[in-house]
MOPAC internal coordinates of N, CA, C and O (Angstrom, degrees):
PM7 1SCF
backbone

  N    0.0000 0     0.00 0     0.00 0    0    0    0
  C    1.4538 1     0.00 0     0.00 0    1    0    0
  C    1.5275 1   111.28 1     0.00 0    2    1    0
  O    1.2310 1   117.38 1   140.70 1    3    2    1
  N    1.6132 1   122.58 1   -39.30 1    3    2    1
  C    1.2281 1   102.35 1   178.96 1    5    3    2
  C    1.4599 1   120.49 1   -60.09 1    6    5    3
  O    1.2310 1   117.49 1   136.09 1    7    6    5
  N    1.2165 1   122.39 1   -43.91 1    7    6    5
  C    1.6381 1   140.93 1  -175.68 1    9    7    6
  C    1.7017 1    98.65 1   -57.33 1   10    9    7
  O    1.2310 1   119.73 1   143.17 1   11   10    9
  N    0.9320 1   118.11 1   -36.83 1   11   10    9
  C    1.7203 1   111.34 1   165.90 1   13   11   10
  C    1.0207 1   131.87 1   -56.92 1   14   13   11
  O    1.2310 1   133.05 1   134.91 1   15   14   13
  N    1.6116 1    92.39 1   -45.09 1   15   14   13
  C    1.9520 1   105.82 1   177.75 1   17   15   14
  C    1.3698 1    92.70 1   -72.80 1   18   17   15
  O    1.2310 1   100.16 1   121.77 1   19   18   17
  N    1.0116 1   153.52 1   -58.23 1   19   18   17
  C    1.2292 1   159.59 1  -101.01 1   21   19   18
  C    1.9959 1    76.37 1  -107.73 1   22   21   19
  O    1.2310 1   116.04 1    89.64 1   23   22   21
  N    1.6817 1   125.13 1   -90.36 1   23   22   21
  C    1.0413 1   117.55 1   161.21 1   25   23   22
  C    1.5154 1   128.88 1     6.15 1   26   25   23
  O    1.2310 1   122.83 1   115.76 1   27   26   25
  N    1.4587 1   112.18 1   -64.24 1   27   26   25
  C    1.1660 1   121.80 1  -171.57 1   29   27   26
  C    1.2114 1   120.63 1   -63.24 1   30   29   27
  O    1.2310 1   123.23 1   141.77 1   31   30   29
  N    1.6512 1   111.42 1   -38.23 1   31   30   29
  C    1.1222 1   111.04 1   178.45 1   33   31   30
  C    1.9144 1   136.73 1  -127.22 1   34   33   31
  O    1.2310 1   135.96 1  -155.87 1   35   34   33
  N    1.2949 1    86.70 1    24.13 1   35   34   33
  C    1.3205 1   123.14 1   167.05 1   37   35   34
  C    1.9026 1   125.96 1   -65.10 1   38   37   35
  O    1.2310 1   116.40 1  -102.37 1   39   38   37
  N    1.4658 1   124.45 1    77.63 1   39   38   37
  C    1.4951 1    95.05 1  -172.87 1   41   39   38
  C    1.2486 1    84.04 1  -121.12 1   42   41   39
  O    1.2310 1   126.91 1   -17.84 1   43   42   41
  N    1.4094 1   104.31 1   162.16 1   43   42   41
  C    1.4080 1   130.66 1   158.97 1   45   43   42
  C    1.7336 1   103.13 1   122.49 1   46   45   43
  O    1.2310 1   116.23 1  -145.16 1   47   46   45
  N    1.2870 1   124.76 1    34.84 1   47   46   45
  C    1.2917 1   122.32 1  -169.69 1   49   47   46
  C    1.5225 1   133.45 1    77.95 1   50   49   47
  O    1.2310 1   129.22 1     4.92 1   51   50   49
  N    1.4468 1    99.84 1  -175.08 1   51   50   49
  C    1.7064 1   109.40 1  -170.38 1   53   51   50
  C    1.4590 1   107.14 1   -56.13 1   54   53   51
  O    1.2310 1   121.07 1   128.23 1   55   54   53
  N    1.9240 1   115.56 1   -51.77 1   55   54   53
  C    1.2278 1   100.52 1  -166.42 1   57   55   54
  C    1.8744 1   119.91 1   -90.13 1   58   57   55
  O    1.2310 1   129.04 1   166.55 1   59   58   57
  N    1.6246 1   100.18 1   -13.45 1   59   58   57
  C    1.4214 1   103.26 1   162.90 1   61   59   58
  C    1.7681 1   127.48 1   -48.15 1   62   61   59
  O    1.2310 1   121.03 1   166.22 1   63   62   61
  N    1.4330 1   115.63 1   -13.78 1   63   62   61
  C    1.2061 1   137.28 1  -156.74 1   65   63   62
  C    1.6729 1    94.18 1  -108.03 1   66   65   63
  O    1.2310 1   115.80 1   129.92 1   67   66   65
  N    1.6188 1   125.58 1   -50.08 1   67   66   65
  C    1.1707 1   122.24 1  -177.30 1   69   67   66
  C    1.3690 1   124.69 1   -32.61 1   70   69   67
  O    1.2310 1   113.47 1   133.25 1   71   70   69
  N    1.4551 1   129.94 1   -46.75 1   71   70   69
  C    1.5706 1   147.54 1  -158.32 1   73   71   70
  C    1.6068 1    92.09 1   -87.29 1   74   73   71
  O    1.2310 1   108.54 1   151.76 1   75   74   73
  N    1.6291 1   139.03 1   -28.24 1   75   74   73
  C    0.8023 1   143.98 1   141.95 1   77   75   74
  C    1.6776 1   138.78 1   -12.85 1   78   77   75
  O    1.2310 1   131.95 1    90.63 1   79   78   77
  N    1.6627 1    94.52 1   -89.37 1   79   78   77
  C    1.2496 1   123.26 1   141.97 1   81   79   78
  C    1.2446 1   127.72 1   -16.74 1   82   81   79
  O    1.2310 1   127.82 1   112.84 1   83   82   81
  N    1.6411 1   102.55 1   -67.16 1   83   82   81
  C    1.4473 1   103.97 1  -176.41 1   85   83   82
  C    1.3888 1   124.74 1   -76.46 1   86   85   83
  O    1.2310 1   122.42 1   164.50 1   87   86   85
  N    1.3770 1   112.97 1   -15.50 1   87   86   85
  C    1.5527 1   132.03 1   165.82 1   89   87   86
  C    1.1213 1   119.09 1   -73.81 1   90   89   87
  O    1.2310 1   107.90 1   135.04 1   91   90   89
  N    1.5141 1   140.20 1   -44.96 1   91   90   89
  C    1.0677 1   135.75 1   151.56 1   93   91   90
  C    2.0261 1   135.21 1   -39.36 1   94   93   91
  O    1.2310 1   135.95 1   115.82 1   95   94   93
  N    1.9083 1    86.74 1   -64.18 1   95   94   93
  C    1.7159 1    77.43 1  -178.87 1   97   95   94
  C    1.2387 1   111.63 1   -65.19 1   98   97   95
  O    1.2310 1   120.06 1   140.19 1   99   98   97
  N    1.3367 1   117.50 1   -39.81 1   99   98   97
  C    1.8813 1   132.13 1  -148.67 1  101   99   98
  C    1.5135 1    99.53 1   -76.10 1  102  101   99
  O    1.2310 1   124.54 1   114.45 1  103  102  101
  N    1.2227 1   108.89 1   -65.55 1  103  102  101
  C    1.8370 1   113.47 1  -168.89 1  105  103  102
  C    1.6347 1   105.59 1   -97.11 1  106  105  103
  O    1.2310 1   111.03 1   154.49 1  107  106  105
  N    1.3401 1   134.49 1   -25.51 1  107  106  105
  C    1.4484 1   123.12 1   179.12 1  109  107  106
  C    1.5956 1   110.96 1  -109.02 1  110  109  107
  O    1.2310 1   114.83 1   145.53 1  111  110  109
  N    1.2712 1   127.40 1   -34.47 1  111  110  109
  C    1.5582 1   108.49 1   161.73 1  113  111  110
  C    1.6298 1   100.69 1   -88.82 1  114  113  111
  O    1.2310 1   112.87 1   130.70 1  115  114  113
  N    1.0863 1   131.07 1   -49.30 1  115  114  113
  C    1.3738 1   127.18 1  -159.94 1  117  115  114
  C    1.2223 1   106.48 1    92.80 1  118  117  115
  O    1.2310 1   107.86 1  -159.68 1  119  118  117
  N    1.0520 1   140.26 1    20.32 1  119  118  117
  C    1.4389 1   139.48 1   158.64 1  121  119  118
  C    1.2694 1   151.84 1   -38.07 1  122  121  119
  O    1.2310 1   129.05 1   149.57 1  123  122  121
  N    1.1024 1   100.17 1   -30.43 1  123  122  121
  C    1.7194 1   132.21 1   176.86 1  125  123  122
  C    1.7442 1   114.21 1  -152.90 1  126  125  123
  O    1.2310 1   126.52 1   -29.23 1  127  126  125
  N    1.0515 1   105.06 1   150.77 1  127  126  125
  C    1.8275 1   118.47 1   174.98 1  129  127  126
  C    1.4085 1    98.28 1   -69.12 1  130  129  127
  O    1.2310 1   115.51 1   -15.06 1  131  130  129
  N    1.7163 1   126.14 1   164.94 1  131  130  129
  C    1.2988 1   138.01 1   177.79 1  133  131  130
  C    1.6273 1    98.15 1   -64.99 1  134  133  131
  O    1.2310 1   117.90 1   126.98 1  135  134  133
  N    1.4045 1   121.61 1   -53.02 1  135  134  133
  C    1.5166 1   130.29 1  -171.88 1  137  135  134
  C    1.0544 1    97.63 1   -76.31 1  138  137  135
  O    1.2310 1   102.24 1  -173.01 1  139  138  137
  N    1.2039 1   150.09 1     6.99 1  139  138  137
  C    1.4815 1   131.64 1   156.85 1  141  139  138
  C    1.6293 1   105.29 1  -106.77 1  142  141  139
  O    1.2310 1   117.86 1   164.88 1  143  142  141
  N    1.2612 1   121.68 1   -15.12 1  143  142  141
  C    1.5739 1   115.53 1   178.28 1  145  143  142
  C    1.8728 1   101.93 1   -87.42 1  146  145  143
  O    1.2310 1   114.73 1   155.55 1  147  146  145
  N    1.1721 1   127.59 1   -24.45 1  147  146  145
  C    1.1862 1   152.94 1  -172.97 1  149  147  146
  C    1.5572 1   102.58 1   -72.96 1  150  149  147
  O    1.2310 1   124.89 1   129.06 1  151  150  149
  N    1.4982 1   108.21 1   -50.94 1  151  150  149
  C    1.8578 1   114.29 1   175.02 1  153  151  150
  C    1.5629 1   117.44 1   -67.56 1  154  153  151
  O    1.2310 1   137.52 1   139.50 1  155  154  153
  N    1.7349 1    83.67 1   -40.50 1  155  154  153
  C    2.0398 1    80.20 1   179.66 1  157  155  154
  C    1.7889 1   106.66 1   -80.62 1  158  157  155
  O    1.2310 1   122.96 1   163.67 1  159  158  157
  N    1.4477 1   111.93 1   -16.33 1  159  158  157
  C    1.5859 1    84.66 1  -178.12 1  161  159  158
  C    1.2170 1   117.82 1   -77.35 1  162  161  159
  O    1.2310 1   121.02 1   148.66 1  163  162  161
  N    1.6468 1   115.65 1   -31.34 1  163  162  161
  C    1.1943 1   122.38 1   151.25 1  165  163  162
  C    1.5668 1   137.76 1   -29.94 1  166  165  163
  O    1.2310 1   124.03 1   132.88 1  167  166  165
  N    1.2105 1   109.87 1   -47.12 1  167  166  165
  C    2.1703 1   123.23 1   179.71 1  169  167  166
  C    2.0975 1    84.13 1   -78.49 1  170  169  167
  O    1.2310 1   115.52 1   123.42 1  171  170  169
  N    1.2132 1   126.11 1   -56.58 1  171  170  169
  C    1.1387 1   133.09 1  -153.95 1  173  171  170
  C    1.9519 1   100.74 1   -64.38 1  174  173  171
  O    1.2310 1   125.39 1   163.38 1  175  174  173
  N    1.2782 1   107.24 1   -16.62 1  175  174  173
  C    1.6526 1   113.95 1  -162.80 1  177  175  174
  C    1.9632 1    78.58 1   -99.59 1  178  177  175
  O    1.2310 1   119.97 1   120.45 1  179  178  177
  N    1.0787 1   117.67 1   -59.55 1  179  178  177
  C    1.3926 1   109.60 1  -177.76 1  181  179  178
  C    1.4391 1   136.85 1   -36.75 1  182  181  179
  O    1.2310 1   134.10 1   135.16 1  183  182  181
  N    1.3210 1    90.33 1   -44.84 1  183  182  181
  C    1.6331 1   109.98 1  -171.92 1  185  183  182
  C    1.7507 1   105.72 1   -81.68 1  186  185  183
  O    1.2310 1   129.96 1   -18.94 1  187  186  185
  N    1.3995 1    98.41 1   161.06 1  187  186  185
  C    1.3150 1    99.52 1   172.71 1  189  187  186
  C    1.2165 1   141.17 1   -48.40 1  190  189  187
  O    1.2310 1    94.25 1    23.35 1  191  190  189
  N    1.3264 1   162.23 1  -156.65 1  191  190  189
  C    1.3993 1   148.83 1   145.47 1  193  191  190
  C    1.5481 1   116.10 1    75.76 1  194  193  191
  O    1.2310 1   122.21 1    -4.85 1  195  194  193
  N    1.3633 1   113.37 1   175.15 1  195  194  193
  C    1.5944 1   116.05 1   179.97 1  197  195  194
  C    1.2802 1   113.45 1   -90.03 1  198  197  195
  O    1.2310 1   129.26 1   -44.64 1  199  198  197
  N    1.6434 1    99.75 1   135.36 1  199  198  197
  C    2.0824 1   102.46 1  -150.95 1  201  199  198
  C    1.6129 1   111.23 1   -76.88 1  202  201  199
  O    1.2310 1   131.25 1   163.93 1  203  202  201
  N    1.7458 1    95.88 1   -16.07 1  203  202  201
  C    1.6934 1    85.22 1   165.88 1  205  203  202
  C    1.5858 1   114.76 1   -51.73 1  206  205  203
  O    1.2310 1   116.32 1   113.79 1  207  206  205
  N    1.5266 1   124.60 1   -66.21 1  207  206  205
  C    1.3228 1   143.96 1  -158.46 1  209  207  206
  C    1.4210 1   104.39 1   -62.43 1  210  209  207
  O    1.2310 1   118.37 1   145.84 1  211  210  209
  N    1.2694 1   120.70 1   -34.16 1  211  210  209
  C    1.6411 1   134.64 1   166.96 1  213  211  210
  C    1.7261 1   106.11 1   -65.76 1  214  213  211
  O    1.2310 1   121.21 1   135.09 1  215  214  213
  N    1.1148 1   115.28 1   -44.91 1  215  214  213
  C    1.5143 1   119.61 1  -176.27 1  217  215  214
  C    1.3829 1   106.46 1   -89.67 1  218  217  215
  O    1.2310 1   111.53 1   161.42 1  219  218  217
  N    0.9855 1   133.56 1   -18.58 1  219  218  217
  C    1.3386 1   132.15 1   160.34 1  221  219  218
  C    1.5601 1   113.37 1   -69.17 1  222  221  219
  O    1.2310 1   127.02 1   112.58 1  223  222  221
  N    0.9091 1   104.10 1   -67.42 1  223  222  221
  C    1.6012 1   118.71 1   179.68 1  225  223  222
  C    1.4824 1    94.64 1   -34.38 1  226  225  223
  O    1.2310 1   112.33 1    90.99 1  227  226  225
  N    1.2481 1   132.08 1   -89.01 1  227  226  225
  C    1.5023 1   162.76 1   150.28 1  229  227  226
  C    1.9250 1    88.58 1    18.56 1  230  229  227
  O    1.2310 1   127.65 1    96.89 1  231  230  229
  N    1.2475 1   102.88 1   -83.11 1  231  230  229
  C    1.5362 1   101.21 1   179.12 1  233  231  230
  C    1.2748 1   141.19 1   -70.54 1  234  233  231
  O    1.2310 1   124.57 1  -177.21 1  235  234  233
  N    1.6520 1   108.84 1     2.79 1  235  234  233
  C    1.0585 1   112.31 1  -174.88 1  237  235  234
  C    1.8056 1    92.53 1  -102.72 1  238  237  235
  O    1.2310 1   107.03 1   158.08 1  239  238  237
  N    1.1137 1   141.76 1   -21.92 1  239  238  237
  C    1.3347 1   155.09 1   162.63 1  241  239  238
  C    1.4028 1   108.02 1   -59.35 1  242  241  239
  O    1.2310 1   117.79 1   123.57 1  243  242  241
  N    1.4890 1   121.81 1   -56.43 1  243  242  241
  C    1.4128 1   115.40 1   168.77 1  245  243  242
  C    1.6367 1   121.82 1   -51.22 1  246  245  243
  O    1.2310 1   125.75 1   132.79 1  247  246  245
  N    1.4352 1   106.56 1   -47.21 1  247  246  245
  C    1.7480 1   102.25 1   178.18 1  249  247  246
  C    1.7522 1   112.03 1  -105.19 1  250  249  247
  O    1.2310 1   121.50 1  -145.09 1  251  250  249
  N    1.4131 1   114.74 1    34.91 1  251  250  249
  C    1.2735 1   105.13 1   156.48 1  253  251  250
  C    1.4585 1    99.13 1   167.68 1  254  253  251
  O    1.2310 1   120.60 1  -128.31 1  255  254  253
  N    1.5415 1   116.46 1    51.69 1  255  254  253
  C    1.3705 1   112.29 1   158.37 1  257  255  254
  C    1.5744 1   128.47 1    67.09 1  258  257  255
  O    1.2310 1   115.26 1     5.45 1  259  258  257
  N    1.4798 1   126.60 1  -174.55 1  259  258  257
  C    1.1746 1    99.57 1   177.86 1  261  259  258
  C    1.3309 1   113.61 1   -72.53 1  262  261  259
  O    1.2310 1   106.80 1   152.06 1  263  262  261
  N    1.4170 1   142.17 1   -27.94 1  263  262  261
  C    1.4862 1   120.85 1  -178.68 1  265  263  262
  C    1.6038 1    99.05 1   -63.57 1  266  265  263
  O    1.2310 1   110.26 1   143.57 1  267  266  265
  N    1.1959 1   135.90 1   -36.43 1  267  266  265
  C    1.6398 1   112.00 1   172.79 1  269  267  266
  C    1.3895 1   115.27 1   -56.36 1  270  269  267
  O    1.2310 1   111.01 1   162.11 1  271  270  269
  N    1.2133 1   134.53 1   -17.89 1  271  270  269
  C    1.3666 1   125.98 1  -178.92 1  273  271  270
  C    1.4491 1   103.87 1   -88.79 1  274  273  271
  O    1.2310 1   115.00 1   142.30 1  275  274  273
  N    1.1572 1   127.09 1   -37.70 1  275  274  273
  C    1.0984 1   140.28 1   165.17 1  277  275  274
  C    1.4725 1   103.71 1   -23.35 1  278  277  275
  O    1.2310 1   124.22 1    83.98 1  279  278  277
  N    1.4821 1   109.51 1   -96.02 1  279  278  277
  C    1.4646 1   141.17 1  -167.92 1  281  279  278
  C    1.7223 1   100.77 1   -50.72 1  282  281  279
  O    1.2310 1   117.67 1   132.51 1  283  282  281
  N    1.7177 1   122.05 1   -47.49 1  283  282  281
  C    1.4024 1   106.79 1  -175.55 1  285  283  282
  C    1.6855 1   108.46 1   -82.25 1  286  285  283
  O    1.2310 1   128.50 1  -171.84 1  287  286  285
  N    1.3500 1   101.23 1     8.16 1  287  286  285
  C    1.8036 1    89.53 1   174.37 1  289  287  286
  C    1.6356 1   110.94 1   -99.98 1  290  289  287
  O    1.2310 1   123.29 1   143.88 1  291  290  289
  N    1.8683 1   111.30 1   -36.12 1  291  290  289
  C    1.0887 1    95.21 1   142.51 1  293  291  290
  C    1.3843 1   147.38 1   -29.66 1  294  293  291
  O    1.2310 1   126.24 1   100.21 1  295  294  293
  N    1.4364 1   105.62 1   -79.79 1  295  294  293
  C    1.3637 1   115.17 1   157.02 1  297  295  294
  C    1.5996 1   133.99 1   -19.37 1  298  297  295
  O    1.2310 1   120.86 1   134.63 1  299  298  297
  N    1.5110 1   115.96 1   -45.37 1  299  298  297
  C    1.0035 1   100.78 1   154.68 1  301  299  298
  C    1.4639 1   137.36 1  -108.71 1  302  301  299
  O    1.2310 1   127.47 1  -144.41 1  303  302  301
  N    1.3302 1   103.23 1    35.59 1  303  302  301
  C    1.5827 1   115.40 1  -177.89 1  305  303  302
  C    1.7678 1   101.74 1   -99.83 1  306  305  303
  O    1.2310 1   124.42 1   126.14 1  307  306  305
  N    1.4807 1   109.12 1   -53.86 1  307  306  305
  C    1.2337 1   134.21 1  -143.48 1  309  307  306
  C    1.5352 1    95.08 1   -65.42 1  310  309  307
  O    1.2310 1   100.96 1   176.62 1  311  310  309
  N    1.0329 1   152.22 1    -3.38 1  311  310  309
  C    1.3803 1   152.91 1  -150.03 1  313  311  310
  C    1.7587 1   100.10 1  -128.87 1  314  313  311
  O    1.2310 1   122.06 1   114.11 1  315  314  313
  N    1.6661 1   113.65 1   -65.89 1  315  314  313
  C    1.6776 1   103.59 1   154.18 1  317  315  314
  C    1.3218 1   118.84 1   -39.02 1  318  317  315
  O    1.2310 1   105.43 1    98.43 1  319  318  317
  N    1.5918 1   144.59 1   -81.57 1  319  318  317
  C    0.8166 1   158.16 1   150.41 1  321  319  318
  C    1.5752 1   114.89 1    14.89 1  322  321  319
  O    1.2310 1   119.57 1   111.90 1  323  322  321
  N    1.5999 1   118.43 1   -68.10 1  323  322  321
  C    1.3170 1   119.28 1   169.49 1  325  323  322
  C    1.2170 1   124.93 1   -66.98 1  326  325  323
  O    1.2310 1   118.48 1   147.36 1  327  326  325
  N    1.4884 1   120.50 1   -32.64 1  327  326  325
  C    1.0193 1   123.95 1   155.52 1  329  327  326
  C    1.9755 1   148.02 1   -44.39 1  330  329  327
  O    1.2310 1   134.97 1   138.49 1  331  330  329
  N    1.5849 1    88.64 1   -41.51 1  331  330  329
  C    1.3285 1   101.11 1  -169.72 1  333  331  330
  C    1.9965 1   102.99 1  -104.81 1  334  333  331
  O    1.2310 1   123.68 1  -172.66 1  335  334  333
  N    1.8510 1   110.54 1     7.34 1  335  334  333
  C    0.5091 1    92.36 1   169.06 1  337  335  334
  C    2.0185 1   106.72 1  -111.77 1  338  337  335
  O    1.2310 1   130.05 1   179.01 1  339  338  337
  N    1.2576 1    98.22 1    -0.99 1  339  338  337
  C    2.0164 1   101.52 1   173.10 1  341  339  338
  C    1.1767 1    94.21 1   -62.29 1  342  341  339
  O    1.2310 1   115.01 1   127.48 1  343  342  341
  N    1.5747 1   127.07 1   -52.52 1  343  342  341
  C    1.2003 1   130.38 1  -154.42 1  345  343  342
  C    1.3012 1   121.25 1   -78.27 1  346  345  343
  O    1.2310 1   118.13 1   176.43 1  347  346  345
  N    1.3483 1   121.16 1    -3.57 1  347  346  345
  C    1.1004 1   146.62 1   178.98 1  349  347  346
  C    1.7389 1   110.16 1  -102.43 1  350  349  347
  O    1.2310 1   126.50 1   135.80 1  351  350  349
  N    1.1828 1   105.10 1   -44.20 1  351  350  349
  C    1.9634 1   102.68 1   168.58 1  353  351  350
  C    1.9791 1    98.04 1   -70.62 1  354  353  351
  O    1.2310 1   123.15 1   126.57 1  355  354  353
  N    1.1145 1   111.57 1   -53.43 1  355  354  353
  C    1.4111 1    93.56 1   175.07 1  357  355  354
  C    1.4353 1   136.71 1   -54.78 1  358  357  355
  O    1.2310 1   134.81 1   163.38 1  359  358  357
  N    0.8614 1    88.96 1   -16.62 1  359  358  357
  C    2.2085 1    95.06 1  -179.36 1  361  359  358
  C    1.0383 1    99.88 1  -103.30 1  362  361  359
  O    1.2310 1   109.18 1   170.25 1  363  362  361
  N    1.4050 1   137.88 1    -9.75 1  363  362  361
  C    1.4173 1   148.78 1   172.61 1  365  363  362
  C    1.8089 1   104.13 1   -59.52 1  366  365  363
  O    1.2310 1   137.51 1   124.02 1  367  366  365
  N    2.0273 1    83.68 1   -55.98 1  367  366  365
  C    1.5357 1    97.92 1  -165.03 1  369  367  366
  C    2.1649 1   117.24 1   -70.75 1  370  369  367
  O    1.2310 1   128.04 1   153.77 1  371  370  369
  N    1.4851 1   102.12 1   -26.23 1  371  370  369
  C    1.4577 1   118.41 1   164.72 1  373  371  370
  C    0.6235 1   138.67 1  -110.70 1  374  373  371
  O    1.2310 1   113.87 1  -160.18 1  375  374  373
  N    1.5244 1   129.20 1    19.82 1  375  374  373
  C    1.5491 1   147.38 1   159.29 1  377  375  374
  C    1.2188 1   105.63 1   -48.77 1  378  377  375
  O    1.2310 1   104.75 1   156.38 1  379  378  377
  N    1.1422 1   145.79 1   -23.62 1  379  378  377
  C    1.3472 1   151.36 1  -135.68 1  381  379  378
  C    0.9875 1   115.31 1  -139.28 1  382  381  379
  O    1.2310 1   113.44 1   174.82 1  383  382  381
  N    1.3035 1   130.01 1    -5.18 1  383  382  381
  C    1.6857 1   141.98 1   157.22 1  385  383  382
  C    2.0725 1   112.85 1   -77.18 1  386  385  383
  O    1.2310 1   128.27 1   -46.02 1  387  386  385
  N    1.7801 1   101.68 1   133.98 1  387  386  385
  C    1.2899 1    85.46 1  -150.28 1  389  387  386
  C    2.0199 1    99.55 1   -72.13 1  390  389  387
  O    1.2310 1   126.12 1  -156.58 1  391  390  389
  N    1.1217 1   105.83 1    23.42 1  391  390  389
  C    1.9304 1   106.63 1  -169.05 1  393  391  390
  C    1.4682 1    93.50 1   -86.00 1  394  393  391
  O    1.2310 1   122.29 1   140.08 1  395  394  393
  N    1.1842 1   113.23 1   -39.92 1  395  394  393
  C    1.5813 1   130.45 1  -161.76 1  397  395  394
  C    1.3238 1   105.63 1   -68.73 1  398  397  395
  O    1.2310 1   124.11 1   132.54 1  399  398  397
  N    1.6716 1   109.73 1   -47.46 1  399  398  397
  C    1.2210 1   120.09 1  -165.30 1  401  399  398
  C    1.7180 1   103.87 1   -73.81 1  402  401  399
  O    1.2310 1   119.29 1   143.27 1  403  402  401
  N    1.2256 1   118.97 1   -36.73 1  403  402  401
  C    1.7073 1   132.29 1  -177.94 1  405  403  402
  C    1.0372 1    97.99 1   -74.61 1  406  405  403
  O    1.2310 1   102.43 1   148.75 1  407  406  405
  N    1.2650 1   149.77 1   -31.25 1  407  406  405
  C    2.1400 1   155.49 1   138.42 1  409  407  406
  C    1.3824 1    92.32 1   -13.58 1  410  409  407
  O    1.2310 1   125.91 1   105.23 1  411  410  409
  N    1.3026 1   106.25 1   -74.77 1  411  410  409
  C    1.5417 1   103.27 1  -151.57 1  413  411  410
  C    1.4423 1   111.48 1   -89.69 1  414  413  411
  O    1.2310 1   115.35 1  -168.13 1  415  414  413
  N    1.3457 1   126.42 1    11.87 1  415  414  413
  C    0.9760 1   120.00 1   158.52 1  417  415  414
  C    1.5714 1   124.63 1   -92.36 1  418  417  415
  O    1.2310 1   126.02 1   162.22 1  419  418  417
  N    1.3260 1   106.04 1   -17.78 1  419  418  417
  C    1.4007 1    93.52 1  -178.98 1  421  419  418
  C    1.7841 1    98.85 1  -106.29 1  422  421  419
  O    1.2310 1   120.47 1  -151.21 1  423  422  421
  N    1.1542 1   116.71 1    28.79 1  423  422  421
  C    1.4794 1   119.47 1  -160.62 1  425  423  422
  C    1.9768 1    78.76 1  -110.84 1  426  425  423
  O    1.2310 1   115.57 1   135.66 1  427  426  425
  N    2.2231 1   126.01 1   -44.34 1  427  426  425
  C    0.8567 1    96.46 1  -163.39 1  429  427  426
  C    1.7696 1   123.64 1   -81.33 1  430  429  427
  O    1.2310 1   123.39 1  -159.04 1  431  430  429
  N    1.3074 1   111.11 1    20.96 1  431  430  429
  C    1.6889 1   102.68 1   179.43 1  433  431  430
  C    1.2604 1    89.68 1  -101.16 1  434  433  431
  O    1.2310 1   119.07 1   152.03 1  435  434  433
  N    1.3592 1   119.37 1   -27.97 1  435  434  433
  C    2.1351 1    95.40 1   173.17 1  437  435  434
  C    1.3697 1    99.95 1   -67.99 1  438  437  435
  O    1.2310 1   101.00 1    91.03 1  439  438  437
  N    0.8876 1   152.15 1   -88.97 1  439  438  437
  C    1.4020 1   139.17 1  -171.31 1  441  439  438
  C    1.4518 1   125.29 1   -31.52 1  442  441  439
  O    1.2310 1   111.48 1   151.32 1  443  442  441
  N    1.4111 1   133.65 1   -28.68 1  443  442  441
  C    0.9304 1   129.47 1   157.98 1  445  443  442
  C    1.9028 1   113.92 1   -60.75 1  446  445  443
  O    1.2310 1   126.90 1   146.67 1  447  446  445
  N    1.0909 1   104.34 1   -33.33 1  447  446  445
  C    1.6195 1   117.30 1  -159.39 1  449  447  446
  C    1.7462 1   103.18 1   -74.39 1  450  449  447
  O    1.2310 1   131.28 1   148.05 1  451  450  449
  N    1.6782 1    95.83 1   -31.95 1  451  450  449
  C    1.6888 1   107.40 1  -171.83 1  453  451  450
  C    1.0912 1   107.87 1   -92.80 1  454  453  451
  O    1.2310 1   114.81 1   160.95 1  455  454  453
  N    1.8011 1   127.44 1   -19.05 1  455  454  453
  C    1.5190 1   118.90 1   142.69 1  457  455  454
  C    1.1891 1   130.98 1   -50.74 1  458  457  455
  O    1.2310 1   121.01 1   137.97 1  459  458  457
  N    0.8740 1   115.67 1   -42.03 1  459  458  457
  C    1.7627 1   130.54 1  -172.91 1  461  459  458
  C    1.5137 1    98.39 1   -73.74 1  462  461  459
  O    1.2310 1   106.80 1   115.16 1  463  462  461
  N    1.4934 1   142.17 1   -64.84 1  463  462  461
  C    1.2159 1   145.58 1   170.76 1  465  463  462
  C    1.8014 1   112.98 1   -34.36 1  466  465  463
  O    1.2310 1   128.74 1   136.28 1  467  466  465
  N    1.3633 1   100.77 1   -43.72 1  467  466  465
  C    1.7882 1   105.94 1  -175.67 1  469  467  466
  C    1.5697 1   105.41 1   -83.82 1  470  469  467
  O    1.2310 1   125.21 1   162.39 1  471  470  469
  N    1.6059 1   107.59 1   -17.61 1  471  470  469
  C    1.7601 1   101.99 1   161.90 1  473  471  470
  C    0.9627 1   136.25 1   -72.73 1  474  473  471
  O    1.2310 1   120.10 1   180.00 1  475  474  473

């Protein structure tokens, strides 16, 4: 459950989430020492993938094995996941209204324009 909340309300990426993390297990469950949350963000920044889901994983294995890795990777999946998939039946459901459709048309030369600027 913490890694859910945490998920849920986590934006701005992997490392926006770190200071998180470390507030939760270390100082509000007590779960792990600072130098052991400090080692896994470290192996978790190395390895492939996004270092939240790596650092989650990581601590949920340290304090309860593989079903803890299990449950905190859930945990922090399961909250994106529902999300991007409501939001996804909804644009499904108004894609097809012609207001929506005139949105995204003048929405694609800004996006083209903000590619070109970041090139």
């Amino acid at each position: 459950m913490a890694f859910f909340k945490l998920g849920a309300v986590s934006f701005g990426g992997g490392y926006a989430i770190i200071p998180l993390i470390e507030q939760e297990v270390v100082e509000n469950k007590k779960w792990l020492e600072r130098e052991k949350i400090i080692d896994i963000f470290s192996v978790a920044q190395a390895l492939p993938g996004a270092i939240a889901i790596n650092a989650s994983t990581f601590v949920g294995y340290s304090v309860a094995g593989i079903p803890g890795a299990i449950a905190a990777l859930l945990g922090n999946v399961t909250p994106s996941v529902v999300i991007v998939m409501t939001l996804s039946v909804l644009f499904t459901r108004i894609s097809g209204y012609p207001a929506v459709k005139s949105i995204f048309k003048a929405i694609y030369p800004v996006v083209v324009g903000l590619i070109l600027y970041a090139a």
